[in-house]
C-alpha positions as CSV (number, residue, x, y, z in Angstrom):
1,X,0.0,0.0,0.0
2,X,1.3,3.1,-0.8
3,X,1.3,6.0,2.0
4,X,-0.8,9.0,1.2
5,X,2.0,10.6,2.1
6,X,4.1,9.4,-1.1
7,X,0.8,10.0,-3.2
8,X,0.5,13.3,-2.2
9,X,4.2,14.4,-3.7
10,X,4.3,12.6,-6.4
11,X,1.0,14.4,-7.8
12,X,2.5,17.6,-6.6
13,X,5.4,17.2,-9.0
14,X,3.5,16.2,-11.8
15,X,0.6,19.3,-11.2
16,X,4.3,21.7,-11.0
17,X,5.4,20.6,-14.2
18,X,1.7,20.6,-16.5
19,X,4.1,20.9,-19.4
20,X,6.4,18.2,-19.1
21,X,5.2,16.2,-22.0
22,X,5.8,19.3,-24.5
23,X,9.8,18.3,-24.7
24,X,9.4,14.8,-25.6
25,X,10.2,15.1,-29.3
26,X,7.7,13.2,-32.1
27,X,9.6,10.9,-34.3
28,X,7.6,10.1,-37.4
29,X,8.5,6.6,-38.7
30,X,7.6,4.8,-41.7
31,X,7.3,1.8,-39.7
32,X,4.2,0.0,-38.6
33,X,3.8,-0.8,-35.1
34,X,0.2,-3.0,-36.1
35,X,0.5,-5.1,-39.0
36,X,-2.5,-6.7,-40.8
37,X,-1.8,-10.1,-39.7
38,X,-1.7,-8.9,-35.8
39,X,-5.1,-6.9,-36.1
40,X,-6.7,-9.9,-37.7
41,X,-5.5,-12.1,-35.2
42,X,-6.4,-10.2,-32.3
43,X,-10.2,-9.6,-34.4
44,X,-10.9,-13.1,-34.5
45,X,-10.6,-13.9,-30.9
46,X,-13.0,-11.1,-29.9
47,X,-15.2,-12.3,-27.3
48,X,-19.2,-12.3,-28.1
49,X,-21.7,-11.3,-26.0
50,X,-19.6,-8.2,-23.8
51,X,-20.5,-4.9,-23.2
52,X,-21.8,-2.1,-25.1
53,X,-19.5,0.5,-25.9
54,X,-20.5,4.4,-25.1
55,X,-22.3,4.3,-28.8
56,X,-23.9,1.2,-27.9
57,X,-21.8,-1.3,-30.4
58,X,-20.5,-4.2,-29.3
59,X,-17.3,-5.7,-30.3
60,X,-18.9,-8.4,-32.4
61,X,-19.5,-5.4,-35.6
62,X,-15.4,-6.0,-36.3
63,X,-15.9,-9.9,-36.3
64,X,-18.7,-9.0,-38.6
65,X,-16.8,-6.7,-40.9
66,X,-13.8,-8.0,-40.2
67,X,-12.6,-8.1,-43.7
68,X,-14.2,-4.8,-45.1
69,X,-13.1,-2.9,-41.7
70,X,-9.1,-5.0,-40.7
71,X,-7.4,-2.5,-43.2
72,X,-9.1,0.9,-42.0
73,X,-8.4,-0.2,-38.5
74,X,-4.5,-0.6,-39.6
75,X,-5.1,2.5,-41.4
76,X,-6.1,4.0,-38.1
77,X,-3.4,2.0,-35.7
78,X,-0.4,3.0,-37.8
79,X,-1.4,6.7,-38.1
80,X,-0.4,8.6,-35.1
81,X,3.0,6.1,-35.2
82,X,3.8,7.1,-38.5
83,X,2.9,11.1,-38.2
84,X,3.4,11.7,-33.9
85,X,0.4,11.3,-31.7
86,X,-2.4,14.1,-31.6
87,X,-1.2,16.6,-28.1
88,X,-3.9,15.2,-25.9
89,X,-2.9,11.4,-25.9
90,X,0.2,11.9,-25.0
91,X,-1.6,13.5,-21.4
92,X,-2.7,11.6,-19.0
93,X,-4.8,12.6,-15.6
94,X,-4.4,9.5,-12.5
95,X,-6.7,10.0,-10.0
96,X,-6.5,7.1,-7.1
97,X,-9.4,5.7,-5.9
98,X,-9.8,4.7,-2.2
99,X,-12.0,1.4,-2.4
100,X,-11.6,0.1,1.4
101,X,-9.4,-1.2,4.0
102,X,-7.7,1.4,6.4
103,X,-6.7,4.8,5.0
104,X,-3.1,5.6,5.7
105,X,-3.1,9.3,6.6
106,X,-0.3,11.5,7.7
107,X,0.6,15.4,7.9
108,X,3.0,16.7,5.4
């Protein structure tokens, strides 16, 4: 378990320095980190029957158009590696989330 303690500075260093992700440099590649054979694969073993997404699709529609929709999807996949990732996916917000057991608190 981690002490509130420790929680409480290491959000304090990452609310200090908001623009901390600005200096990482984007490096366009020609490579592909997805190939075709990998996004089929992983298509295939989809499970049935899970939950609704926020649009109310369920992961069955790429089994379904699996062949029409496997090479947009690599279209889509390979993108951001190929031309540097849109500036809000490379942010990221962690909030913890007490669930139960005792709360460890302390002073700083």
């Amino acid at each position: 378990m981690i002490p509130l303690r420790d929680w409480n500075s290491y959000l304090k260093i990452i609310y200090e320095f908001p623009n901390a992700m600005d200096t990482i440099p984007i490096v366009p590649t020609k490579d592909e980190a997805f190939s075709l054979d990998a996004i089929e694969f992983v298509v295939k073993r989809i499970s049935n029957g899970k939950a609704k997404d926020i649009e109310g699709y369920q992961d069955e529609i790429f089994k379904i158009g699996g062949p029409i929709l496997i090479p947009h999807i690599h279209k889509i996949f390979n993108l951001p590696v190929k031309q540097g990732f849109p500036k809000p996916w490379t942010h990221i917000l962690i909030v913890p989330i007490f669930k139960n057991g005792a709360l460890i608190h302390s002073v700083i």
